[in-house]
C-alpha positions as a Markdown table, in Angstrom:
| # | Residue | x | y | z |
|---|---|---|---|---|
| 1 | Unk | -20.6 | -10.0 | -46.6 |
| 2 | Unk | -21.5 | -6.2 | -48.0 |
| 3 | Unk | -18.1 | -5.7 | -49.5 |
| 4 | Unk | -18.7 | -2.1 | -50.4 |
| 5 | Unk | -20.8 | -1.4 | -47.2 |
| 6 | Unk | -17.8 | -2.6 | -45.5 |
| 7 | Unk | -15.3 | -0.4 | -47.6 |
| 8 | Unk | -17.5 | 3.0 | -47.1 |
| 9 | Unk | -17.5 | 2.2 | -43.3 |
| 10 | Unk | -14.1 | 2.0 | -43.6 |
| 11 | Unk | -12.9 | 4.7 | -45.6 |
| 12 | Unk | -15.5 | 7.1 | -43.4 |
| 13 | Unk | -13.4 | 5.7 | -40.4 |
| 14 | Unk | -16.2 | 3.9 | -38.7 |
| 15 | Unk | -15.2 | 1.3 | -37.0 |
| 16 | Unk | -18.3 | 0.2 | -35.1 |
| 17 | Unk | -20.2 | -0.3 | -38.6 |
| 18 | Unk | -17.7 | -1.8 | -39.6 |
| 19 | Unk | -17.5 | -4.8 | -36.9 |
| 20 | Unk | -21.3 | -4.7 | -37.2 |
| 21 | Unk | -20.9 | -5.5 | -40.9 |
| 22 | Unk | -18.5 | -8.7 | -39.5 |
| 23 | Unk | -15.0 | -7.1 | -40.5 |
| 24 | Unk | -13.8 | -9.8 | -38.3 |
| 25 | Unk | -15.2 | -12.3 | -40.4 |
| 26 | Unk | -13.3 | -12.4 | -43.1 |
| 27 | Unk | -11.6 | -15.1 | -44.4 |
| 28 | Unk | -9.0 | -12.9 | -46.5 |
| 29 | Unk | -10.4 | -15.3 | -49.6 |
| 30 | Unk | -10.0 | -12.9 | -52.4 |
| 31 | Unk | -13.7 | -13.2 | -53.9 |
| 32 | Unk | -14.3 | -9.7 | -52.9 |
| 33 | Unk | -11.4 | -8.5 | -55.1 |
| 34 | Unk | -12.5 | -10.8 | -57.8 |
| 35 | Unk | -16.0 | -9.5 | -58.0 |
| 36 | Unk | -14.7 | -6.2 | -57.8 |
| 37 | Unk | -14.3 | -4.8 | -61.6 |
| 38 | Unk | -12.8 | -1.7 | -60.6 |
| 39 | Unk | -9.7 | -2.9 | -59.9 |
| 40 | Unk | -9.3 | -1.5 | -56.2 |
| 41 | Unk | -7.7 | -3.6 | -54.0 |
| 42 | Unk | -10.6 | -4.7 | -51.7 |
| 43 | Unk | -9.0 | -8.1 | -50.2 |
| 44 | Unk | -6.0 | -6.1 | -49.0 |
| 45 | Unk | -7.8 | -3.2 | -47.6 |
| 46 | Unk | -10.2 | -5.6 | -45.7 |
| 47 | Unk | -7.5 | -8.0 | -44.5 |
| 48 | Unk | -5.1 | -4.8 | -43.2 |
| 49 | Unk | -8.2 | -3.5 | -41.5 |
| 50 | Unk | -9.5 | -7.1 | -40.0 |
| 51 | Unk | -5.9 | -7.5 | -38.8 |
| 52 | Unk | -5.6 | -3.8 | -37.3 |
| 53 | Unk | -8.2 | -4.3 | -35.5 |
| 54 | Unk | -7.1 | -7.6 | -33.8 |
| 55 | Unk | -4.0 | -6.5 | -33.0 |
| 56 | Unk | -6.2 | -3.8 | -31.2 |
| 57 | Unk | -8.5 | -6.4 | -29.4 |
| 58 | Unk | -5.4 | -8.4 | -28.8 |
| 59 | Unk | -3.9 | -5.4 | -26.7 |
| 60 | Unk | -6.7 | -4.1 | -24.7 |
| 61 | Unk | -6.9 | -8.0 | -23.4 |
| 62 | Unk | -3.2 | -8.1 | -22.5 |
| 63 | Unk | -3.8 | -4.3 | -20.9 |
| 64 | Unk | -7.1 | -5.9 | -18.7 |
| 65 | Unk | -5.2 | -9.1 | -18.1 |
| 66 | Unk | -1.7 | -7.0 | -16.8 |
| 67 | Unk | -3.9 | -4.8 | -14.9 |
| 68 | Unk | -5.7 | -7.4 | -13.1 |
| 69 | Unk | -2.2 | -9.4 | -12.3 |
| 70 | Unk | -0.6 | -5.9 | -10.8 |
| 71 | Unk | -3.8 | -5.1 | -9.0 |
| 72 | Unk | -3.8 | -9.2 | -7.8 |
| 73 | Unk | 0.3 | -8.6 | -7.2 |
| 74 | Unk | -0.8 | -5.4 | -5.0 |
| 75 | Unk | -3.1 | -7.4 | -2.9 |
| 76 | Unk | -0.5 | -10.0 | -2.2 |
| 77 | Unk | 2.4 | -7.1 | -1.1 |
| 78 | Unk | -1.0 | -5.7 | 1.2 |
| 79 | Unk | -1.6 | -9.0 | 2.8 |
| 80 | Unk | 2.1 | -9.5 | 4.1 |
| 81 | Unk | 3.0 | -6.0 | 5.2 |
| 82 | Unk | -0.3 | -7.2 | 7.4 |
| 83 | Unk | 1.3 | -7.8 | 11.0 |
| 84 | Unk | 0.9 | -11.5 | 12.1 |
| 85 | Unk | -0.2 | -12.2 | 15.0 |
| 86 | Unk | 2.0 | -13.7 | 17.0 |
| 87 | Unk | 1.7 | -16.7 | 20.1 |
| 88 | Unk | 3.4 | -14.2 | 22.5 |
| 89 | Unk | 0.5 | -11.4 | 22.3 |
| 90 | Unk | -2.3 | -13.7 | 22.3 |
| 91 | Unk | -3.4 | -14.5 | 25.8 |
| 92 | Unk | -4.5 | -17.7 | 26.8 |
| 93 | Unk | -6.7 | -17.8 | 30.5 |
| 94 | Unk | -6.7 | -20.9 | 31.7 |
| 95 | Unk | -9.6 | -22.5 | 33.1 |
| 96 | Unk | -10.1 | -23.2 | 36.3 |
| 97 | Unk | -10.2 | -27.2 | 36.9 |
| 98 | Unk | -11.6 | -28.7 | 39.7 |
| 99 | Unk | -9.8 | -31.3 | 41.9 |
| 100 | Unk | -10.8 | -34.1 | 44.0 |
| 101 | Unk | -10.0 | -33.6 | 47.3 |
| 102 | Unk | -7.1 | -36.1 | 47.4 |
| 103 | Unk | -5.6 | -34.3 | 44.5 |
| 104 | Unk | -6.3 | -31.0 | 46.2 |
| 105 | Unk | -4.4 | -32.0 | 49.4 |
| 106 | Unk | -1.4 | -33.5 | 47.4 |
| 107 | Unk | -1.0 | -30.2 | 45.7 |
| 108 | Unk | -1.6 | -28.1 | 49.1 |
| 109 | Unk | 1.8 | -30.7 | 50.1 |
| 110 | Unk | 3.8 | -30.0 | 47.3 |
| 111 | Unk | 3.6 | -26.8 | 47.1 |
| 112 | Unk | 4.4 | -26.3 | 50.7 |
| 113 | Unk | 7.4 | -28.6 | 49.9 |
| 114 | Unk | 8.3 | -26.1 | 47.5 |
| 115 | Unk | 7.9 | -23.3 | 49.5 |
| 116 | Unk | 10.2 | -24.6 | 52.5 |
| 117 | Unk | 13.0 | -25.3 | 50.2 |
| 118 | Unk | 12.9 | -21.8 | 48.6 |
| 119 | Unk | 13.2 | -19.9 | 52.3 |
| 120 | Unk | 16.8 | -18.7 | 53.0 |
């Protein structure tokens, strides 16, 4: 890893560069510090930054993920203000059958049957 590539980028505030030079990769080991003779503190300036930055990645993903569950919640609420339809308003034709004539003139019976005992 460029150590002092990675330290300019991040001094200049660049944070692009700086993931492009794998800030994310590091592994907080301490060789950078090590090699360093000028006794600035490279490890800990990497590591806060590294960590910064995933705290940063860690809350744009909860931000997409609770937008997507209030937008999914939204949808939901939609869907059962949504009238049902209900057996009452849906209208059902019958369809015409076709009798046999036997069945025809035991209707034509029974329904004059009816008819005589409904007259006052």
């Amino acid at each position: 890893m460029p150590t002092a590539a990675l330290l300019r980028a991040l001094q200049a505030d660049d944070v692009d560069l700086a993931l492009n030079l794998r800030l994310l990769d590091c592994t907080g080991c301490g060789d950078c510090s090590r090699a360093c003779g000028s006794g600035v503190p490279v490890a800990q300036t990497l590591i806060a930054a590294r960590d910064e930055r995933r705290r940063a990645l860690a809350a744009r993903e909860r931000f997409r993920a609770r937008a997507l569950r209030l937008e999914r919640r939204a949808a939901e609420r939609a869907a059962k203000r949504m009238p049902a339809v209900h057996a009452e308003t849906v209208v059902v034709t019958p369809q015409p059958t076709t009798l046999s004539s036997g069945a025809a003139a035991a209707l034509a019976r029974a329904k004059a049957r009816a008819a005589e005992r409904h007259k006052p």
